[in-house]
C-alpha positions as CSV (number, residue, x, y, z in Angstrom):
1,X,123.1,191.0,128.9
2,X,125.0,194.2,128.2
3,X,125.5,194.6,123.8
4,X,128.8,194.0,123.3
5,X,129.8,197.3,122.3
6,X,129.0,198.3,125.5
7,X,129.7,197.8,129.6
8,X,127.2,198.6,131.9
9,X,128.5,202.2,132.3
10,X,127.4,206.1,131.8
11,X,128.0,207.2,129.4
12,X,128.2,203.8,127.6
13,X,131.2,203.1,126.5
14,X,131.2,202.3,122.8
15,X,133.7,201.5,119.6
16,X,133.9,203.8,116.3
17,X,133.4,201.3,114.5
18,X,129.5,201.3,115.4
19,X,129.4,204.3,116.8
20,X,126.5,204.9,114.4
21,X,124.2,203.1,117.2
22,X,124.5,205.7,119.6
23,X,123.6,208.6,117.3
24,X,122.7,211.5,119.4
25,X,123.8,209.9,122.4
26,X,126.9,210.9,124.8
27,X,128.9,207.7,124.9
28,X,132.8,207.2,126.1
29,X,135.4,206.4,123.3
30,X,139.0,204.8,124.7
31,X,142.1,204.9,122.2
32,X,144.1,207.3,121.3
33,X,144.8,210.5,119.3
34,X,145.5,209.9,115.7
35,X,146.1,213.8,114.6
36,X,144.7,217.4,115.5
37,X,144.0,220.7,113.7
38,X,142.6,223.8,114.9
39,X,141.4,226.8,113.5
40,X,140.7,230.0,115.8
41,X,138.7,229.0,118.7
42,X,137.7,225.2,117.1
43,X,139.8,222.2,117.8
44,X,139.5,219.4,115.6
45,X,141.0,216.4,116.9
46,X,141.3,212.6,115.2
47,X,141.0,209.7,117.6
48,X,141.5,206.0,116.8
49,X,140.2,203.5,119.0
50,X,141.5,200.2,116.9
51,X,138.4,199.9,114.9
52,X,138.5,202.5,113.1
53,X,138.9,206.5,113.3
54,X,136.5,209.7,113.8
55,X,136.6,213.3,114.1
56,X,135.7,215.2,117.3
57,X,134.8,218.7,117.4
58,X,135.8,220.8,120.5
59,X,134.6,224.7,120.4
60,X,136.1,226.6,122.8
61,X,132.8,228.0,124.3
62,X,131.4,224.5,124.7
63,X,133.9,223.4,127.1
64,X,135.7,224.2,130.1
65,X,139.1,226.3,129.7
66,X,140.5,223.4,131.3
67,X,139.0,220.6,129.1
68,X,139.7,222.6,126.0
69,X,143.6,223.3,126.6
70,X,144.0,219.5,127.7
71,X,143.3,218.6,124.1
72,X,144.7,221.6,122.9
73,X,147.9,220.1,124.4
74,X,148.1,216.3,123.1
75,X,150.3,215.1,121.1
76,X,150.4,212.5,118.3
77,X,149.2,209.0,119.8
78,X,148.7,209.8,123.3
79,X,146.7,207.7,125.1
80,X,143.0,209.0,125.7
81,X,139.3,208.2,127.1
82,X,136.7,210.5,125.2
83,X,133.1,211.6,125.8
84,X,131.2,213.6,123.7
85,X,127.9,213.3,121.5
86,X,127.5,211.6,118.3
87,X,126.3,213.2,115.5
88,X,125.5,212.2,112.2
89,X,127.4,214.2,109.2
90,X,127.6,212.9,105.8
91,X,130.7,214.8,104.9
92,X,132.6,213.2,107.7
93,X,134.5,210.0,106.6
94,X,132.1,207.1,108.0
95,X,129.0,209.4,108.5
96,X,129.9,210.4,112.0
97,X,131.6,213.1,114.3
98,X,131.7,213.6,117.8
99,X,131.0,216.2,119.9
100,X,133.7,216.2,122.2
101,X,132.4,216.9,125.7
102,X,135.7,215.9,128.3
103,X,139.1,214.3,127.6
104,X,140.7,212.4,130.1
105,X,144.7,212.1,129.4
106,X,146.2,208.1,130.1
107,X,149.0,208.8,129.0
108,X,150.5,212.2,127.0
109,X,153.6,211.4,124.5
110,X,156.4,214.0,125.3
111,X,157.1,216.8,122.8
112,X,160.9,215.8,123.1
113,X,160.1,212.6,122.1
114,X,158.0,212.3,119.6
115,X,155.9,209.7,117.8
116,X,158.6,208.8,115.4
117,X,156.3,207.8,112.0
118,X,154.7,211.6,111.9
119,X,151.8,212.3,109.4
120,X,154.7,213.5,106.4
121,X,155.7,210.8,103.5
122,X,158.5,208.0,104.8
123,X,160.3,205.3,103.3
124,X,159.1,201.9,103.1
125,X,162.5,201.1,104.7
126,X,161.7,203.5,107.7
127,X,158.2,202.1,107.8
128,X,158.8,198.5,108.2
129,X,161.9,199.4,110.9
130,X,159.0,200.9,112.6
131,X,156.5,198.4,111.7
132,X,155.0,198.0,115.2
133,X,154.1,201.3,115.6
134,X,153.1,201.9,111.6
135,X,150.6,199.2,112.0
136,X,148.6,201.9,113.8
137,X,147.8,204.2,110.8
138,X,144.5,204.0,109.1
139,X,145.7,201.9,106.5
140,X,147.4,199.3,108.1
141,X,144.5,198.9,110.4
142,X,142.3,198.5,107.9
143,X,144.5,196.2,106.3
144,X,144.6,194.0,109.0
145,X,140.6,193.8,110.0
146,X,140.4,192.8,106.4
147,X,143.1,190.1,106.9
148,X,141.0,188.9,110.2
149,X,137.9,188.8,108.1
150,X,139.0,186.8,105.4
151,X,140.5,184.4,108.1
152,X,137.2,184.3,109.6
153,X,135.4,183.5,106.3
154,X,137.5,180.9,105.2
155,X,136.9,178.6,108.5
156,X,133.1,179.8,109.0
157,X,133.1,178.6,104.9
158,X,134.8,175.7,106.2
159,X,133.2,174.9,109.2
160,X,129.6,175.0,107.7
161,X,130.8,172.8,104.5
162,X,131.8,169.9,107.3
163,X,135.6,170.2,107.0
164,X,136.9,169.6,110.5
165,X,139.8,172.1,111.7
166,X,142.7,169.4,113.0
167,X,146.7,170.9,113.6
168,X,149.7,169.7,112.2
169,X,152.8,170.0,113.1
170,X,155.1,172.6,112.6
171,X,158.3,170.6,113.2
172,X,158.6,168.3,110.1
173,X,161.1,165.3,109.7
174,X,160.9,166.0,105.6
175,X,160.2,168.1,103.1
176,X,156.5,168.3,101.1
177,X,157.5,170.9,98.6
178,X,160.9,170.0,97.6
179,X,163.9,170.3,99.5
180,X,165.3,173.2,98.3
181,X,163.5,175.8,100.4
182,X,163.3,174.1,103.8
183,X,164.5,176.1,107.4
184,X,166.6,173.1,108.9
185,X,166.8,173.0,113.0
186,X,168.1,170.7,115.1
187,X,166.1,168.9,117.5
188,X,167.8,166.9,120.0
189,X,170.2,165.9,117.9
190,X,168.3,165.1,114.7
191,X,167.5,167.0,112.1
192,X,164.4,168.3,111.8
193,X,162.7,170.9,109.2
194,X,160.1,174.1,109.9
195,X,156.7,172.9,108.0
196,X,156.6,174.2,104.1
197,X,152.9,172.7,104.1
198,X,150.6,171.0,106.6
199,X,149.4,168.8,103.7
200,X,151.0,165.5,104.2
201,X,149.7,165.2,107.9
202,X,146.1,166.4,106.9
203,X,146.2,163.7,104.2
204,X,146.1,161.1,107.3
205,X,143.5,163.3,109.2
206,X,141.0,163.4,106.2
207,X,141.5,159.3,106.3
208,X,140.2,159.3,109.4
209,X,137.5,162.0,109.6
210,X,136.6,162.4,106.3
211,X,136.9,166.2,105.3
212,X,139.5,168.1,107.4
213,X,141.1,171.6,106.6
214,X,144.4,172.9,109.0
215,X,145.2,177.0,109.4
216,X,148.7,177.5,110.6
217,X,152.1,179.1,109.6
218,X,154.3,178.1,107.0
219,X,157.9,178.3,106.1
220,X,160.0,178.2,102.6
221,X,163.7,179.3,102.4
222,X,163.0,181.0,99.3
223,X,165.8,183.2,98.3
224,X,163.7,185.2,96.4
225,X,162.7,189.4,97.3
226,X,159.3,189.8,94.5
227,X,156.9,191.6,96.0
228,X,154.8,187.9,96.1
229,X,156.9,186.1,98.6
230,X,157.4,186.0,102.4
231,X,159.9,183.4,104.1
232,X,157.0,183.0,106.8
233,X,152.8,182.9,105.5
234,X,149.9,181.4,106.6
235,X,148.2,178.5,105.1
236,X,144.7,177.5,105.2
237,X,144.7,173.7,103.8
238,X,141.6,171.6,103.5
239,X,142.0,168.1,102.8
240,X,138.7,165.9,101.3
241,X,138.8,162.1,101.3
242,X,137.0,160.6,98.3
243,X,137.1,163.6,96.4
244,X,138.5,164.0,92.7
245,X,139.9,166.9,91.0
246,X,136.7,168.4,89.7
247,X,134.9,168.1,93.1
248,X,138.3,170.0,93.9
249,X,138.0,173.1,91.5
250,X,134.2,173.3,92.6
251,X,135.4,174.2,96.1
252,X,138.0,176.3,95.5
253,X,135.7,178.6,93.1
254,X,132.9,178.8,96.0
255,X,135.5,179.0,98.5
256,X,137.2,182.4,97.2
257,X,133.8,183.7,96.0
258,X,132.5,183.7,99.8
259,X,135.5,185.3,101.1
260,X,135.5,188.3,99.2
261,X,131.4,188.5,99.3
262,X,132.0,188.3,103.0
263,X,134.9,191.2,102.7
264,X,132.4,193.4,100.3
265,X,129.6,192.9,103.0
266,X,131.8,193.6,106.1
267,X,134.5,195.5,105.3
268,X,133.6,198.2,103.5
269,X,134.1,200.7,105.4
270,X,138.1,199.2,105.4
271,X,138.4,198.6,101.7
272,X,137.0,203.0,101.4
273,X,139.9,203.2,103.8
274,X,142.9,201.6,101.0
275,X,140.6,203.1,98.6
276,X,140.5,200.0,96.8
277,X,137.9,199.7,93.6
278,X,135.5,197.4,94.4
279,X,133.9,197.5,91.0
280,X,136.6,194.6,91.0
281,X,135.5,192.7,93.6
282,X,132.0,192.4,93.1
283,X,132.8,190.4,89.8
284,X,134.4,187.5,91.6
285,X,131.6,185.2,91.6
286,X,131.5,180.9,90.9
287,X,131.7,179.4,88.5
288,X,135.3,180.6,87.7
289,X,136.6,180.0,84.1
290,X,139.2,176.9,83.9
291,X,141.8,176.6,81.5
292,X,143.9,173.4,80.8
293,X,148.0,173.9,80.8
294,X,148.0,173.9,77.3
295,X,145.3,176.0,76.2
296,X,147.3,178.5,78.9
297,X,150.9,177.5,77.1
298,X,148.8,178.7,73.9
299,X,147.7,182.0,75.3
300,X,150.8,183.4,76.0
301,X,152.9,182.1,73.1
302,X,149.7,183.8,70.9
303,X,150.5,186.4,73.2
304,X,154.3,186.5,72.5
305,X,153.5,186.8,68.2
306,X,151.4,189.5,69.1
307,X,154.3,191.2,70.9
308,X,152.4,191.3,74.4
309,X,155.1,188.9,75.7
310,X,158.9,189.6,75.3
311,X,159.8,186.2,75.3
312,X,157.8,182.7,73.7
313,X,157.3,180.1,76.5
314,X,158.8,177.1,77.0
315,X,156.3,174.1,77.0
316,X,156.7,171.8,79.8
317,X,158.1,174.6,82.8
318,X,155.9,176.1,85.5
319,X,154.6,179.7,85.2
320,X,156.4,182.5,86.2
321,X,155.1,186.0,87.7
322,X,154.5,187.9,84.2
323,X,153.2,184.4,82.8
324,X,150.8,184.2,85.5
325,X,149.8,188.3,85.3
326,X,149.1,188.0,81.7
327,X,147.0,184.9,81.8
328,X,145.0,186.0,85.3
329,X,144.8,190.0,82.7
330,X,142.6,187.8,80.5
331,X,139.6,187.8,82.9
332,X,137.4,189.5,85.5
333,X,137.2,186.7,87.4
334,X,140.3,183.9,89.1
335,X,141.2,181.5,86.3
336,X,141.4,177.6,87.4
337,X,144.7,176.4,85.3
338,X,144.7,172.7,85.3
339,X,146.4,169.7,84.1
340,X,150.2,170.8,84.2
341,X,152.8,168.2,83.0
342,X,153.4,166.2,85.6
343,X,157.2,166.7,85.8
344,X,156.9,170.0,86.9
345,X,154.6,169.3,89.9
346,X,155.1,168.1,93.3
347,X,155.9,163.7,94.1
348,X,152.3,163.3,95.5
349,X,149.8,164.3,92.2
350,X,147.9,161.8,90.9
351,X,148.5,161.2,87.2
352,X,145.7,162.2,85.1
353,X,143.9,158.7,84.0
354,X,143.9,159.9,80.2
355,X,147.2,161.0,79.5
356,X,149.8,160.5,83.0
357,X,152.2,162.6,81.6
358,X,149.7,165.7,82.9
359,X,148.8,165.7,86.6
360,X,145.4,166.1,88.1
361,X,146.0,169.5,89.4
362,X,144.9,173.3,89.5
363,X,146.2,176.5,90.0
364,X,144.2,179.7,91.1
365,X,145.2,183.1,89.2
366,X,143.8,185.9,90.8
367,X,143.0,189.2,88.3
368,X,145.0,192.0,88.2
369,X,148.1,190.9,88.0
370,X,148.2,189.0,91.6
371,X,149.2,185.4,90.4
372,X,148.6,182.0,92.3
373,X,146.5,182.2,95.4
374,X,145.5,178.7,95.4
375,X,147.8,175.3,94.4
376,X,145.7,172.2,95.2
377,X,145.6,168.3,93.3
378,X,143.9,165.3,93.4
379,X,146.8,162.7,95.6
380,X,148.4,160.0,94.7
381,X,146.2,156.4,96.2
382,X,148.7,154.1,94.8
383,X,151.1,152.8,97.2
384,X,153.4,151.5,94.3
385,X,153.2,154.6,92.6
386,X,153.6,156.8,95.0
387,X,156.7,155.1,96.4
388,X,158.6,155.4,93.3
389,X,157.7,158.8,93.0
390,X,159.3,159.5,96.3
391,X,162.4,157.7,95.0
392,X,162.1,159.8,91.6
393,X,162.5,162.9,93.3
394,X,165.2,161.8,95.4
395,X,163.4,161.9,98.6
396,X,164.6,159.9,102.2
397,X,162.7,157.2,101.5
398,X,162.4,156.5,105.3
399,X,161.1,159.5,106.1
400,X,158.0,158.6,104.4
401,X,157.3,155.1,105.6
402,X,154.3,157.0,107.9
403,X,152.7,158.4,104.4
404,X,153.1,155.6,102.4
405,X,151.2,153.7,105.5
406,X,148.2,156.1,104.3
407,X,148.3,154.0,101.0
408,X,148.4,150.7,102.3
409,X,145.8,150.8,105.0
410,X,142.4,151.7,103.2
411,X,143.3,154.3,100.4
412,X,140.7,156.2,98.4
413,X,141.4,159.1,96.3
414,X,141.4,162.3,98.1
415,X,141.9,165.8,97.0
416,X,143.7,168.9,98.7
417,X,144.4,172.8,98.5
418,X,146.1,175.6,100.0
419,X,145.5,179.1,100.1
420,X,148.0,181.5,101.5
421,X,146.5,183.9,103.4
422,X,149.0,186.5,102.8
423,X,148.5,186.3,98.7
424,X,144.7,186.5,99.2
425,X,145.0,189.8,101.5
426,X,147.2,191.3,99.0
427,X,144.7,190.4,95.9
428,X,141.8,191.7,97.8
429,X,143.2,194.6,99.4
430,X,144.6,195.9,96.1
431,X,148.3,196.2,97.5
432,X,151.8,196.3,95.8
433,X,153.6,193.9,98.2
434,X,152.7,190.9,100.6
435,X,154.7,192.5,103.2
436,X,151.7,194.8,104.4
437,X,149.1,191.4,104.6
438,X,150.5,190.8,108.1
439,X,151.2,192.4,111.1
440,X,155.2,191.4,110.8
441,X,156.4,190.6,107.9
442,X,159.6,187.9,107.6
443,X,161.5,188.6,104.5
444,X,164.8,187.5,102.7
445,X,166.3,190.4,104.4
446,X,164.3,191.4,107.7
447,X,163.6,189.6,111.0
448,X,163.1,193.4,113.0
449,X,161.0,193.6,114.7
């Protein structure tokens, strides 16, 4: 069986991103060109190919007059199948340059026409109008393996702890998360709501297969424009039946500590590309430090005496963004905060057993500043209980009849989290805004394109 970098061709045909393998071979590149320089009688071209990017070098005497004022003539993201050598260089970026030996042309973008997002500086507003052709640059590419490779660890992480992938639905007769930030539709006739969480249906999955997780988009009407928040993000959930809060945390820590191991190991090459520090990265290792709500409420009022804060907090709310960023600046590592008041946290958390005005739950603070990646709690078993809470936060009663059902039929404590992809990408990545974790970002302001 042909590898899977290559076809059963010659030259092979083979991907920059291990083009290392063919090292002083001739092999067949197909993308297109990213950017070209020349100087005298030397053409250096750029060509991308999806995985990554190399340089090719075309010397006038090495090639026909033909071949060399075919490349001479592309333009910026013309279309392109390459052959040439590979050669190892160490002051090339990734190691490697290519000895560029023919060029066929696919397709050559007009000089009247131009690629509209040229090498210069733009505006982010610019960018993201042109979003399906910026995702093409280096950085965005890179950005987005990483994304694909964090995906891919969490469900191989998943998957090999025995959590069992099942889909809920997107189309939701009630809220999870509170009311206040649902996308209403109507659905033949009814009213019906895009999902804010696939938790509530994953909660009957788990009581029937035992550990389950769900990946799949996610909506909240936020009216909100930080540089934390998307209307649309994707959530991987898992749900474990008989599991507490601390069996909880312990998943969570080794959960995020394998994703960005599996990031460091595989992505390299794309995190040299954003030029993020990965002295950072290499830190995040279990067991994470875990801080109750109090001891938190403690640090930043300490912090607020000491002038670090502007203003004292305000036992009993939920964290904000610079609450968050100062408590996550405290460590090298994500910081578990657990035990809020229960007044400030979702219907379905069960009550901690030793005091119930806190609920068994835990936020995840990533470092540097990048806030809440993970909200997860140990649920509710009590049918009683939980009905009243339903009623306490004003919730259609009959809309829940399905997961109270849960609680009358065989009920067992069972714990859950979610991760939001988006949150995660931005943390690892090192980026100012969520808006470049996916390929098209939905904000308060921007459905185009």
């Amino acid at each position: 069986m042909a590898n899977e970098t290559e076809t059963v061709t010659n030259p092979p045909l083979a991907t920059i991103a291990r083009i290392g393998e063919h090292e002083g071979n001739t092999v067949t590149l197909r993308g297109w060109l990213y950017n070209q320089r020349a100087s005298g009688k030397l053409l250096f071209p750029i060509f991308r190919d999806g995985s990554g990017t190399i340089q090719g070098i075309v010397p006038k005497a090495a090639v026909s007059e033909e071949v060399f004022e075919r490349i001479k003539g592309l333009t910026q993201e013309s279309s392109v199948i390459v052959t040439g050598k590979v050669r190892a260089d160490q002051r090339a970026p990734g190691g490697y340059e290519l000895d560029v030996e023919n060029v066929e042309v696919l397709q050559r973008v007009p000089e009247d026409a131009p690629y509209p997002i040229s090498l210069k500086e733009h505006g982010t507003d610019f960018l993201m109008e042109h979003r399906h052709l910026w995702i093409r640059s280096p950085r965005q590419s890179a950005i987005l393996r990483i994304r694909a490779e964090i995906i891919k660890a969490a469900r191989d992480f998943l998957d090999d702890k025995g959590f069992l992938l099942t889909d809920p639905p997107i189309l939701t007769p009630a809220a999870c998360e509170g009311t206040s930030t649902l996308f209403p539709v109507e659905y033949f006739g009814d009213e019906a709501f895009l999902t804010q969480s696939g938790q509530l249906y994953i909660e009957s999955t788990a009581l029937a297969l035992g550990k389950v997780y769900s990946f799949g988009p996610t909506f909240r009407a936020e009216k909100s424009k930080t540089r934390r928040h998307l209307t649309e993000f994707w959530m991987v959930e898992p749900e474990w039946a008989f599991a507490n809060l601390d069996d909880l945390m312990g998943l969570a820590e080794q959960f995020i500590s394998f994703i960005v191991q599996r990031v460091l190991t595989r992505r390299a090459a794309d995190l040299q590309v954003i030029g993020r520090d990965i002295s950072k990265l290499e830190t995040i290792q279990a067991p994470f430090p875990r801080l109750r709500y109090d001891d938190a409420v403690q640090l930043l009022n300490e912090a607020h005496a000491k002038g670090l804060l502007e203003h004292p907090f305000e036992y009993g709310n939920d964290f904000g963004s610079p609450d968050e960023t100062y408590i996550s600046s405290q460590f090298d590592r994500p910081v578990m905060v657990h035990r809020y008041p229960a007044d400030v946290k979702a219907f379905y958390m069960e009550p901690d057993p030793d005091n119930p005005k806190y609920a068994l739950c835990v936020d995840v603070l990533a470092p540097e500043g990048y806030g809440e990646i993970i909200g997860g709690s140990q649920r509710i078993s009590s049918y009683e209980l939980l009905k009243q809470r339903i009623e306490d936060h004003h919730l259609p009663l009959e809309a829940f009849q399905w997961y109270l059902d849960l609680r009358r039929y065989g009920s067992v404590p069972h714990s859950g989290f979610g991760m939001g992809i988006e949150r995660a990408v931005a943390w690892i990545c090192g980026l100012d805004h969520v808006r470049e974790t996916i390929p098209f970002a939905r904000t308060l302001n921007r459905m185009y394109p």
